[in-house]
NUGU-413434 format. One record per residue (C-alpha): residue number from 1; x, y, z. Coordinates in steps of 0.02 Angstrom, whole numbers, plus 50000, padded with zeros to 5 digits. Layout:
N
+-----+-------+-------+-------+
:   i :     u :     v :     w :
+-----+-------+-------+-------+
: NUM :     X :     Y :     Z :
...
+-----+-------+-------+-------+
REM end
This chain:
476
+-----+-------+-------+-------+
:   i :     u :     v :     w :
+-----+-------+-------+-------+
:   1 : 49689 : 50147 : 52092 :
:   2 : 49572 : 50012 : 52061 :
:   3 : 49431 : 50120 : 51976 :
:   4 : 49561 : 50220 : 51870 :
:   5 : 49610 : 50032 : 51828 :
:   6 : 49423 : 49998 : 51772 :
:   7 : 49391 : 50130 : 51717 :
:   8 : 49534 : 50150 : 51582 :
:   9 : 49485 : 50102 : 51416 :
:  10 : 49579 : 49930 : 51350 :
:  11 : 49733 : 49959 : 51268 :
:  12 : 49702 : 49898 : 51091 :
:  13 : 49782 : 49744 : 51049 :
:  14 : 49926 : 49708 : 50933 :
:  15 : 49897 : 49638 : 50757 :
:  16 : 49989 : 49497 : 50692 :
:  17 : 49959 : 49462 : 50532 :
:  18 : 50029 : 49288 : 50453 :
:  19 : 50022 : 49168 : 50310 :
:  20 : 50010 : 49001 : 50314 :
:  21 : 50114 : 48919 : 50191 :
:  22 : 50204 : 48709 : 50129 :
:  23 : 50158 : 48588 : 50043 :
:  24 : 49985 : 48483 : 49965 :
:  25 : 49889 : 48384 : 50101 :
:  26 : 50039 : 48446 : 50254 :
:  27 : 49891 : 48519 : 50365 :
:  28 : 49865 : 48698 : 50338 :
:  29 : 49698 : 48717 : 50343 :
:  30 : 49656 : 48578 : 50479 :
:  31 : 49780 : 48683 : 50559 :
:  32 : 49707 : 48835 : 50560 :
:  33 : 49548 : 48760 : 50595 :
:  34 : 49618 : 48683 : 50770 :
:  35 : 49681 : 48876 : 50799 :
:  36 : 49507 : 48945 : 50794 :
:  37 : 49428 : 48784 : 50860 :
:  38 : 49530 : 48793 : 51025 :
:  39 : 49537 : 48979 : 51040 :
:  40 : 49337 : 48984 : 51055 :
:  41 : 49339 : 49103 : 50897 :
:  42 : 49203 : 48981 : 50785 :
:  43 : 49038 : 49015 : 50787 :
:  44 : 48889 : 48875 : 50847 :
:  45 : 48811 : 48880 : 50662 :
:  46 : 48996 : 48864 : 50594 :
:  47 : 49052 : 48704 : 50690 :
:  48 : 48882 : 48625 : 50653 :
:  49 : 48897 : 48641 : 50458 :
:  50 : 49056 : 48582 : 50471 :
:  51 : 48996 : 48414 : 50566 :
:  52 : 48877 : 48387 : 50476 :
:  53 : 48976 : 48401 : 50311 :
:  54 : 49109 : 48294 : 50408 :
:  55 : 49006 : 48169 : 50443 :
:  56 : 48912 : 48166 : 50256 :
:  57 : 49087 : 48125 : 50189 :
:  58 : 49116 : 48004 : 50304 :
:  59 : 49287 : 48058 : 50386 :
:  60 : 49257 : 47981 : 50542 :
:  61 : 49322 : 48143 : 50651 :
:  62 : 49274 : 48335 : 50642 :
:  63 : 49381 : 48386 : 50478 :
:  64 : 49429 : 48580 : 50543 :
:  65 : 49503 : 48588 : 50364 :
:  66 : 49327 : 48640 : 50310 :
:  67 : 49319 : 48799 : 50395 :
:  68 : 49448 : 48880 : 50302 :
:  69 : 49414 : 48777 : 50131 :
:  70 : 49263 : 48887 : 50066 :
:  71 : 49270 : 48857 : 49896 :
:  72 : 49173 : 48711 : 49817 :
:  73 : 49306 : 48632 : 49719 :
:  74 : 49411 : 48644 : 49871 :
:  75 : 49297 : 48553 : 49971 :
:  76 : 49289 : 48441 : 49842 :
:  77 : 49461 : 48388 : 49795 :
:  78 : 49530 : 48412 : 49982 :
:  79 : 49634 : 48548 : 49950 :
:  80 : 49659 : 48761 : 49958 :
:  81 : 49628 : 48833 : 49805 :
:  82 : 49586 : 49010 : 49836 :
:  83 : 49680 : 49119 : 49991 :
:  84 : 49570 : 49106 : 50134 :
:  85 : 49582 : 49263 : 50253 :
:  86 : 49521 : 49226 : 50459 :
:  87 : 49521 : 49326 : 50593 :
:  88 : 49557 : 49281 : 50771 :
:  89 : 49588 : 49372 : 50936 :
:  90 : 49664 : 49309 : 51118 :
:  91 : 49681 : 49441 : 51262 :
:  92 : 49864 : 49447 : 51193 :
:  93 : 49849 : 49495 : 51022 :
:  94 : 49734 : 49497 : 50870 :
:  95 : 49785 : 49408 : 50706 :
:  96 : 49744 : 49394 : 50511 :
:  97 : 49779 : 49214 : 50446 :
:  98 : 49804 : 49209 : 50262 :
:  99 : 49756 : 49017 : 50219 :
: 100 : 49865 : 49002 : 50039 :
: 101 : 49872 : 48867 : 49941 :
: 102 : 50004 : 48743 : 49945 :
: 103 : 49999 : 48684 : 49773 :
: 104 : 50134 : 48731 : 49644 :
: 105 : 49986 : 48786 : 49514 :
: 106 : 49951 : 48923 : 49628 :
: 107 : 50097 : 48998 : 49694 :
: 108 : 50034 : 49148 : 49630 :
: 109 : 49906 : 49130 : 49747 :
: 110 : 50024 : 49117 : 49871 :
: 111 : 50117 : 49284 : 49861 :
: 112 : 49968 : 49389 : 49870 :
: 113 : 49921 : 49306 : 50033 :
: 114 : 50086 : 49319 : 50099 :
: 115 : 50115 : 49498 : 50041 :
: 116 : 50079 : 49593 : 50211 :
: 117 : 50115 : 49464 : 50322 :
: 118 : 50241 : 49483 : 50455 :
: 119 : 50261 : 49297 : 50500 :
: 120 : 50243 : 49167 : 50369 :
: 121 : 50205 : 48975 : 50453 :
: 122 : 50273 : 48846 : 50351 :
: 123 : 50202 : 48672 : 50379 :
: 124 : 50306 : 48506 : 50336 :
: 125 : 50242 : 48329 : 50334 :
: 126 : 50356 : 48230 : 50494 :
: 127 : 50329 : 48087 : 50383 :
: 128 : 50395 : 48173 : 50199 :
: 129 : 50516 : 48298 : 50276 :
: 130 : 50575 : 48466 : 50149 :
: 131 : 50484 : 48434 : 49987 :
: 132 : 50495 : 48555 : 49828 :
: 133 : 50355 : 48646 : 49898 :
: 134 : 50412 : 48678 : 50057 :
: 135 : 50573 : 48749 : 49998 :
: 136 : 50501 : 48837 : 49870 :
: 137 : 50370 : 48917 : 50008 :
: 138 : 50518 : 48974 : 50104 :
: 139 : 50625 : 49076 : 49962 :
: 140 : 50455 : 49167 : 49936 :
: 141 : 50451 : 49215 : 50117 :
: 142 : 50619 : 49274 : 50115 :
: 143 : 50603 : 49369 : 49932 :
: 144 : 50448 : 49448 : 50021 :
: 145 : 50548 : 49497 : 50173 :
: 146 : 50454 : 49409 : 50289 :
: 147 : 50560 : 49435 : 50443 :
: 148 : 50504 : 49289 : 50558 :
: 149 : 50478 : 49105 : 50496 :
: 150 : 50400 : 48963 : 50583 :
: 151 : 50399 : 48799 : 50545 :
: 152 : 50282 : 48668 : 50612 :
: 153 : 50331 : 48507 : 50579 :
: 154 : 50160 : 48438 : 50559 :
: 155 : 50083 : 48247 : 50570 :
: 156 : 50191 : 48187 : 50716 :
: 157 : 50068 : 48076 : 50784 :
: 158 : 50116 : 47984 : 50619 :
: 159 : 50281 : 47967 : 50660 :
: 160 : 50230 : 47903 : 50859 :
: 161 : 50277 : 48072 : 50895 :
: 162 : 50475 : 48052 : 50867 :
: 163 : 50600 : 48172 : 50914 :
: 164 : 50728 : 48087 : 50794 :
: 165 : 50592 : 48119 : 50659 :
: 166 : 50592 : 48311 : 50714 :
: 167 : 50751 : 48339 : 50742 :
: 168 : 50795 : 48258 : 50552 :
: 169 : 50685 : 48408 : 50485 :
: 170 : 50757 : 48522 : 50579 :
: 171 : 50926 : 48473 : 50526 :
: 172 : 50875 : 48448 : 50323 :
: 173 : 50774 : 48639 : 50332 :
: 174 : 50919 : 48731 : 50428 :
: 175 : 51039 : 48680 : 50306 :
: 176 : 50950 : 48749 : 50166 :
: 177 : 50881 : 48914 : 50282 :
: 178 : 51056 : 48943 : 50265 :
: 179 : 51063 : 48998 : 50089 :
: 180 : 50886 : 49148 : 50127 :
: 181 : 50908 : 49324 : 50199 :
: 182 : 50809 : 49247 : 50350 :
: 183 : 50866 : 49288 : 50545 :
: 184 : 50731 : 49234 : 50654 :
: 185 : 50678 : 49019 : 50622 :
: 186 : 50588 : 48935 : 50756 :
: 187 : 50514 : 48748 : 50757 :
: 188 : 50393 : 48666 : 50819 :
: 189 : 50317 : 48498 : 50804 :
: 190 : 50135 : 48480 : 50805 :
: 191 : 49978 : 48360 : 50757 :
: 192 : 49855 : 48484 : 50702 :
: 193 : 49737 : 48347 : 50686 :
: 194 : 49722 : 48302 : 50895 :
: 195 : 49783 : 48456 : 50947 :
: 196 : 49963 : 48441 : 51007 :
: 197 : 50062 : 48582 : 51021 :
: 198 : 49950 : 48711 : 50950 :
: 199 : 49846 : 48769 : 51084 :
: 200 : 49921 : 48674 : 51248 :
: 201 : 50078 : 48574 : 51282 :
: 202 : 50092 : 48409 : 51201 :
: 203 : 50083 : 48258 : 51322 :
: 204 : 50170 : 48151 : 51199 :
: 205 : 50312 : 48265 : 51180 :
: 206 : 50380 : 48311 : 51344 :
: 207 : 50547 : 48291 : 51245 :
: 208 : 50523 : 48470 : 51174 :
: 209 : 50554 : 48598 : 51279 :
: 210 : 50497 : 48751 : 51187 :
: 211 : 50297 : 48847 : 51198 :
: 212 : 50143 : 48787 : 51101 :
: 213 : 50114 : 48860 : 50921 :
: 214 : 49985 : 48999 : 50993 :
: 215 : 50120 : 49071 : 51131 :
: 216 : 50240 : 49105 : 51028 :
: 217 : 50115 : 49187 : 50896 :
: 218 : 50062 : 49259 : 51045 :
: 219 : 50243 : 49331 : 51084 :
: 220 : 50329 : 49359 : 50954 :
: 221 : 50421 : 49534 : 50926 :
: 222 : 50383 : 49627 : 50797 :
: 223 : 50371 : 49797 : 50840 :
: 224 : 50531 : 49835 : 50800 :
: 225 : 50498 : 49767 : 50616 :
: 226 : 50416 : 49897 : 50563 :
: 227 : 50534 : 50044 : 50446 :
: 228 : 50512 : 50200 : 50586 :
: 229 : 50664 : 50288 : 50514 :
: 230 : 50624 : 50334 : 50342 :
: 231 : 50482 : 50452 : 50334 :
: 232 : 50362 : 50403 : 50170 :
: 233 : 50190 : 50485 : 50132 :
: 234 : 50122 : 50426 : 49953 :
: 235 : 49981 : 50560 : 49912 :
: 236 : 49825 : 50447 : 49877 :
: 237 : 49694 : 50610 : 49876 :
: 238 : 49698 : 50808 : 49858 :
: 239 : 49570 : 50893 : 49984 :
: 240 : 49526 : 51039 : 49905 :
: 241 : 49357 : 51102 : 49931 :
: 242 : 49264 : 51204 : 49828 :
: 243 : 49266 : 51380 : 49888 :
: 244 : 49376 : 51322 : 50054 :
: 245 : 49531 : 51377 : 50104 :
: 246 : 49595 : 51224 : 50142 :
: 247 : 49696 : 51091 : 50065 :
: 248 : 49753 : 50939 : 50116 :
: 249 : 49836 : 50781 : 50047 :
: 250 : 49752 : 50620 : 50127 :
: 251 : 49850 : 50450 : 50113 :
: 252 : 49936 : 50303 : 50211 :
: 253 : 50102 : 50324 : 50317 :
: 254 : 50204 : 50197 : 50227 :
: 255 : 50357 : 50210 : 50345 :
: 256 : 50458 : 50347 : 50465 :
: 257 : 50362 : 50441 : 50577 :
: 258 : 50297 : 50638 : 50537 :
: 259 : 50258 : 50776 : 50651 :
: 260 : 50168 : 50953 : 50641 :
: 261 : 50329 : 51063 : 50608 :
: 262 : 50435 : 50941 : 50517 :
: 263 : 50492 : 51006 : 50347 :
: 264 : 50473 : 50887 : 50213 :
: 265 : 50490 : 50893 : 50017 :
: 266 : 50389 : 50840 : 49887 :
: 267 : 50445 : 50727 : 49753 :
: 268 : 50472 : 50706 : 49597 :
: 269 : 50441 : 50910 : 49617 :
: 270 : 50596 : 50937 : 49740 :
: 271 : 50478 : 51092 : 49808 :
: 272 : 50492 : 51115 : 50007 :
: 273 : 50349 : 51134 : 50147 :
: 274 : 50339 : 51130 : 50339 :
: 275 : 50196 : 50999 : 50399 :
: 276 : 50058 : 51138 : 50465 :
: 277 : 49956 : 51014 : 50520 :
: 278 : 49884 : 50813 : 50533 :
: 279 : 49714 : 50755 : 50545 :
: 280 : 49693 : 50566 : 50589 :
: 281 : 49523 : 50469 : 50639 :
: 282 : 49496 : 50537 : 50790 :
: 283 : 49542 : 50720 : 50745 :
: 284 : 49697 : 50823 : 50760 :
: 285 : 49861 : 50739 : 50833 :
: 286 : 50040 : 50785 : 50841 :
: 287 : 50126 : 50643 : 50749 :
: 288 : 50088 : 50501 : 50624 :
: 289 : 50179 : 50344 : 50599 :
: 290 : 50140 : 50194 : 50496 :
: 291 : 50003 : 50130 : 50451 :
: 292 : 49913 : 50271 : 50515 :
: 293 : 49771 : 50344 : 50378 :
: 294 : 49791 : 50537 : 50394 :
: 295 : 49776 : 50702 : 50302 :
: 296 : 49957 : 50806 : 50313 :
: 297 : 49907 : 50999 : 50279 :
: 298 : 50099 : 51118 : 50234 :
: 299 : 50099 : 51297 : 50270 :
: 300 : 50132 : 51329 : 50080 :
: 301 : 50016 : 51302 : 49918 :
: 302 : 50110 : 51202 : 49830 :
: 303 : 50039 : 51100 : 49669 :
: 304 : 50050 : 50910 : 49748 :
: 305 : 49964 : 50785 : 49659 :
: 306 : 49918 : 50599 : 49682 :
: 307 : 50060 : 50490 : 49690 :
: 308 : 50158 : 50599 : 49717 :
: 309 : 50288 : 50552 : 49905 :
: 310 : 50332 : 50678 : 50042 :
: 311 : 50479 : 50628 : 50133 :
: 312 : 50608 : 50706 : 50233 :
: 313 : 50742 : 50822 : 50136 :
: 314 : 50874 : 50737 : 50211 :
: 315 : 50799 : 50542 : 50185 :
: 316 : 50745 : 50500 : 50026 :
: 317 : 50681 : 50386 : 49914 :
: 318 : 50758 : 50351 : 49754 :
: 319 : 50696 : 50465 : 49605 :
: 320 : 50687 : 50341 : 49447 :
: 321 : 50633 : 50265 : 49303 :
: 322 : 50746 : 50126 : 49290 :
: 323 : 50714 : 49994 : 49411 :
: 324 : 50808 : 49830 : 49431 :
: 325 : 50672 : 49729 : 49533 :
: 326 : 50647 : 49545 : 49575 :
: 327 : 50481 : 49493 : 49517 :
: 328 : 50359 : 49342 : 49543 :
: 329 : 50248 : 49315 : 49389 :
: 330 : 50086 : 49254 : 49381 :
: 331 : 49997 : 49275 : 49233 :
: 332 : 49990 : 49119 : 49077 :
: 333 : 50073 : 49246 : 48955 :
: 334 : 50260 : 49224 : 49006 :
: 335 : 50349 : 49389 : 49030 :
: 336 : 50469 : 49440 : 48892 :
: 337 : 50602 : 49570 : 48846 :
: 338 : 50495 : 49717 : 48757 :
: 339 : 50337 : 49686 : 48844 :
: 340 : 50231 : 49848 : 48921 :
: 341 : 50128 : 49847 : 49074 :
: 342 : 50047 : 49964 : 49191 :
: 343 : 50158 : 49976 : 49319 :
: 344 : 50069 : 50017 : 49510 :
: 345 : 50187 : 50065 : 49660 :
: 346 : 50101 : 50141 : 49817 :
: 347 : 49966 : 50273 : 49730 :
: 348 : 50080 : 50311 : 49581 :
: 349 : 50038 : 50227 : 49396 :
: 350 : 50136 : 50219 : 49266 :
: 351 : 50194 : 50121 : 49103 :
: 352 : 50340 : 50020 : 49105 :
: 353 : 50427 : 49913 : 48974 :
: 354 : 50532 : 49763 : 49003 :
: 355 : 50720 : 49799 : 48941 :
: 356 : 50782 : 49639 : 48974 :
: 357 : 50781 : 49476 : 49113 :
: 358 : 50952 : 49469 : 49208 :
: 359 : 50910 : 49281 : 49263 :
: 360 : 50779 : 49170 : 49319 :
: 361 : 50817 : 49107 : 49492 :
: 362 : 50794 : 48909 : 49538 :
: 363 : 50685 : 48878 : 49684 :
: 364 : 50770 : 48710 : 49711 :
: 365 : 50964 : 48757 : 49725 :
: 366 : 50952 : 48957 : 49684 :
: 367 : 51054 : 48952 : 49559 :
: 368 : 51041 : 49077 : 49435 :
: 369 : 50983 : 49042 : 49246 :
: 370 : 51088 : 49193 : 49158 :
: 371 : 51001 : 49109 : 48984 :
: 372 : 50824 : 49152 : 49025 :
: 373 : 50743 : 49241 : 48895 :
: 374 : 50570 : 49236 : 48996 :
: 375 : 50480 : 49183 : 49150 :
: 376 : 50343 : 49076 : 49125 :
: 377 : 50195 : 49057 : 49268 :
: 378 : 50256 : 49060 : 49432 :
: 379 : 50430 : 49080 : 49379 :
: 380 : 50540 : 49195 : 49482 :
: 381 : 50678 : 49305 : 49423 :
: 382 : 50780 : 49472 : 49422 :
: 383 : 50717 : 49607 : 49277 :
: 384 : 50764 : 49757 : 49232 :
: 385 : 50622 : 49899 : 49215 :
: 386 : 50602 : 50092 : 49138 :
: 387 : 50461 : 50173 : 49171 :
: 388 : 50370 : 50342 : 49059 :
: 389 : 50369 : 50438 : 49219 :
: 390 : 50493 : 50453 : 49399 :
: 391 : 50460 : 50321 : 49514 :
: 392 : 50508 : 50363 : 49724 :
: 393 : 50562 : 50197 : 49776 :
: 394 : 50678 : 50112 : 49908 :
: 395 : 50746 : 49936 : 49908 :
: 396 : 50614 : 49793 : 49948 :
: 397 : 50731 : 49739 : 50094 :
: 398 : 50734 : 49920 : 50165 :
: 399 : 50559 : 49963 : 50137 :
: 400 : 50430 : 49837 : 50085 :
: 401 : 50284 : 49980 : 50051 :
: 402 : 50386 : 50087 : 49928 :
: 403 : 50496 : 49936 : 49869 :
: 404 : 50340 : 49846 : 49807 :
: 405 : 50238 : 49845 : 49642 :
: 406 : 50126 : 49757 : 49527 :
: 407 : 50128 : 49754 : 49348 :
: 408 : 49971 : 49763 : 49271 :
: 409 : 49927 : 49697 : 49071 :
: 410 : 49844 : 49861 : 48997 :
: 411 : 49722 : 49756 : 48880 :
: 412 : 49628 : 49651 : 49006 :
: 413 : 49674 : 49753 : 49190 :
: 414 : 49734 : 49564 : 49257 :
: 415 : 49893 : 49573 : 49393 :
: 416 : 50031 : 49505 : 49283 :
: 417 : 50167 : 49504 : 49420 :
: 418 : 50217 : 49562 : 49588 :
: 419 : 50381 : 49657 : 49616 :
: 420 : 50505 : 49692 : 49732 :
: 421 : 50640 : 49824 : 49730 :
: 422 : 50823 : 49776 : 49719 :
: 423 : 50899 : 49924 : 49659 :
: 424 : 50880 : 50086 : 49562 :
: 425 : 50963 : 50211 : 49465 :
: 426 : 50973 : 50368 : 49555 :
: 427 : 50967 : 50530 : 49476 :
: 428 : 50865 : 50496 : 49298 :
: 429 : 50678 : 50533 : 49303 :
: 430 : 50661 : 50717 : 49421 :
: 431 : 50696 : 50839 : 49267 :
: 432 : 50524 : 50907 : 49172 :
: 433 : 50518 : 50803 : 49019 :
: 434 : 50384 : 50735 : 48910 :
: 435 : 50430 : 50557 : 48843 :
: 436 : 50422 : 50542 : 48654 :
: 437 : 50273 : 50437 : 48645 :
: 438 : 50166 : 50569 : 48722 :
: 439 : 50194 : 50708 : 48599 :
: 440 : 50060 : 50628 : 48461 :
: 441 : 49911 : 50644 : 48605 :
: 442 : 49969 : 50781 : 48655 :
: 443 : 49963 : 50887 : 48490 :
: 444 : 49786 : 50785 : 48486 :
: 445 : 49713 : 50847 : 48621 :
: 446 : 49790 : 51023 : 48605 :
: 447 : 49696 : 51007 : 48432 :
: 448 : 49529 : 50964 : 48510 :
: 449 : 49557 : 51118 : 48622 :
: 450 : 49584 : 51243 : 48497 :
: 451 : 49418 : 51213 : 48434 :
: 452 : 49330 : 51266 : 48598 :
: 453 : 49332 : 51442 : 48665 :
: 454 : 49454 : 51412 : 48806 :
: 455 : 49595 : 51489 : 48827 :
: 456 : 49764 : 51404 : 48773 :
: 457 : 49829 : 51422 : 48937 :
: 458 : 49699 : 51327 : 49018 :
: 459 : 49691 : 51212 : 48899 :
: 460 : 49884 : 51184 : 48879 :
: 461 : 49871 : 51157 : 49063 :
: 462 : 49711 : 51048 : 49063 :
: 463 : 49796 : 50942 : 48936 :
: 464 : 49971 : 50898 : 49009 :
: 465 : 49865 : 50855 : 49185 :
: 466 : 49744 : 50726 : 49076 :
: 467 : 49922 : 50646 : 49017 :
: 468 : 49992 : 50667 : 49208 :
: 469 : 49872 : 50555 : 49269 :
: 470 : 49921 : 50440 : 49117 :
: 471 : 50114 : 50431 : 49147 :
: 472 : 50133 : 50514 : 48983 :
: 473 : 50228 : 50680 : 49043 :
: 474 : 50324 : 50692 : 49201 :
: 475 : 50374 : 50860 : 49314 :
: 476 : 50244 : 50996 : 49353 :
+-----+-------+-------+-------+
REM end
């Protein structure tokens, strides 16, 4: 038993990935710093720059901030900028930190970093208690459907390490905790600075009773977060090669799990398959399950294209174009009733126009502004959506892969806002229909054709595939 025991490969350990999130100057990146610095995870070369930059500048101590603060300005004005992504591993578990930016300017900033995460770690100055910021940070974790929330309560050798101090915190952040779609809150005070709580037990807190920052990142569930009951496979590629008999459709299993045998249908098409086979990494398997990378080959040739979502005929996804979504913007143009994008959700593009903004929603209180007639940068608010072509979506808070989008400004390719699903109208979008506005390139391009010496059918067919890809003409 021994040798099989040394012998047996390691089981792979479990990812957490998690943001780091508050206010200006309440730790973050000193914090994250002390995680890598006391989990041995910094390289010799690393800690030696950031010595000898500590000691250039004077700060009297090792400033851990600087591993995480790469950018020069940030280095330079003492604060995050940029989202800084670290990696980290104990025997326990391996983790992603997203490093985001605490600053109001770049909330923006903030979302994307937060986007995937499954924790989000909220730091708050013992010292300041809930600022703006703070509270603000926390309706973005629970808009993003963040399931698990943590919040250090940072700085407490400031405070000579206080319970009152903590437990006033606790108190002010529950009550407002209260008003987000969040189950799981757990604090802990720390002084990322020295080291207490992070890593080991605080000496100068034996008042708190709970683990160190790193065991409970260390043991955490979140298995059971994960969406294993609604089966969702955006197509991302066709493998069709040339002269083969084979095809395949290679993507990302966004949620549910699918075996060889299951029968599935393909939407916006409504046309019906059995799963023949699935090739993953390491070859053949029986199964995939999110966020497995595989190619799914059906027992019949069916015409599947990218974006296109297989799901189970029995569970699906919402078949759409008009999509009532909550939405984070981020660009210096403020979004407006009217306004067109590029609209991205899982492999699927399409355009989208705004019909109209339901509300903006106050960070502060989250009270609803029924008056808004835009969001400005780094507003928040509730929108209403129709796209040229069917999108498959779920709800965000059912789904985050296919309940999440980006909107994309056509002239200069810049993310203009990040979306998340909060409803949709079912049944408009799955019927074969060209929208209006693609009839003039269409007659364009059939035009063009006629001029050539292919045949109409080919080029009829060439031509509605060119304005597929486009989101100019919907159905098959």
């Amino acid at each position: 038993m021994t040798t099989d025991l040394l012998t047996a490969p390691a089981r792979p350990a479990e990812l957490l990935r998690f943001a780091t999130a508050g206010s200006v100057d309440d730790g973050k990146s000193t914090l994250i710093g002390r995680l890598l610095y006391d989990s041995k995870s910094i390289l010799e070369d690393q800690l030696a720059h950031v010595r000898e930059v500590s000691e250039r500048r004077g700060n009297g101590h090792v400033d851990l901030a600087l591993l995480t603060d790469g950018l020069r300005a940030e280095r330079e004005q003492g604060i995050t900028i940029d989202v800084a992504y670290r990696y980290f591993a104990t025997p326990r578990r391996s983790f992603v930190i997203a490093d985001t930016p605490g600053h109001e300017d770049y909330t923006r900033n903030m979302v994307t970093g937060a986007s995937r995460a499954d924790l989000a770690l909220i730091l708050v100055d013992a010292r300041n208690g809930v600022v703006r910021q703070s509270r603000r940070h926390a309706v973005l974790s629970s808009l993003l459907g963040i399931p698990h929330l943590v919040v250090c309560v940072n700085k407490m050798d400031l405070v000579d390490f206080s319970e009152e101090a903590f437990e006033a915190v606790v108190e002010e952040f529950t009550a407002f905790a209260a008003k987000l779609e969040v189950s799981d809150v757990t604090f802990i005070p720390i002084s990322a600075l020295h080291g207490d709580n992070v890593v080991e037990r605080s000496e100068h807190m034996d008042w708190f009773l709970g683990p160190p920052l790193l065991y409970h990142l260390e043991h955490v569930h979140i298995a059971s977060d994960r969406n294993l009951v609604d089966a969702r496979f955006p197509v991302q590629y066709v493998i069709n090669p040339v002269g083969g008999d084979y095809r395949g459709y290679a993507g990302q299993v966004a949620s549910g799990v699918l075996g060889v045998g299951d029968e599935v249908v393909v939407l916006p098409s409504e046309r019906r398959s059995r799963i023949a086979g699935i090739d993953g990494a390491d070859g053949s398997q029986d199964e995939a399950f999110p966020p497995q990378s595989v190619v799914l080959a059906l027992e019949d040739d069916l015409d599947v294209a990218r974006g296109d979502v297989l799901c189970r005929p029995d569970n699906r996804p919402e078949v759409t174009r008009d999509v009532e979504a909550t939405v984070c913007w981020m660009s210096d143009e403020p979004l407006r009733a009217g306004s067109r994008y590029a609209l991205k959700h899982t492999t699927r593009t399409v355009r989208a126009g705004v019909e109209g903004i339901r509300y903006r929603i106050d960070v502060e209180s989250l009270a609803r502004d029924e008056t808004a007639a835009e969001l400005a940068l780094n507003d928040i608010g509730r929108v209403h959506l129709r796209t040229t072509a069917p999108l498959m979506v779920d709800p965000y808070r059912e789904n985050r892969a296919t309940g999440a989008f980006i909107l994309i400004d056509q002239a200069t390719q810049d993310t203009v806002g990040a979306g998340m699903v909060s409803a949709a109208r079912a049944g408009e979008g799955s019927s074969e229909e060209t929208a209006p506005e693609a009839w003039p390139e269409l007659l364009a391009r059939l035009e063009a054709a006629s001029a050539t010496s292919e045949p109409v059918s080919d080029a009829v067919e060439r031509v509605l595939a060119d304005l597929r890809a486009l989101g100019l003409v919907d159905g098959r």
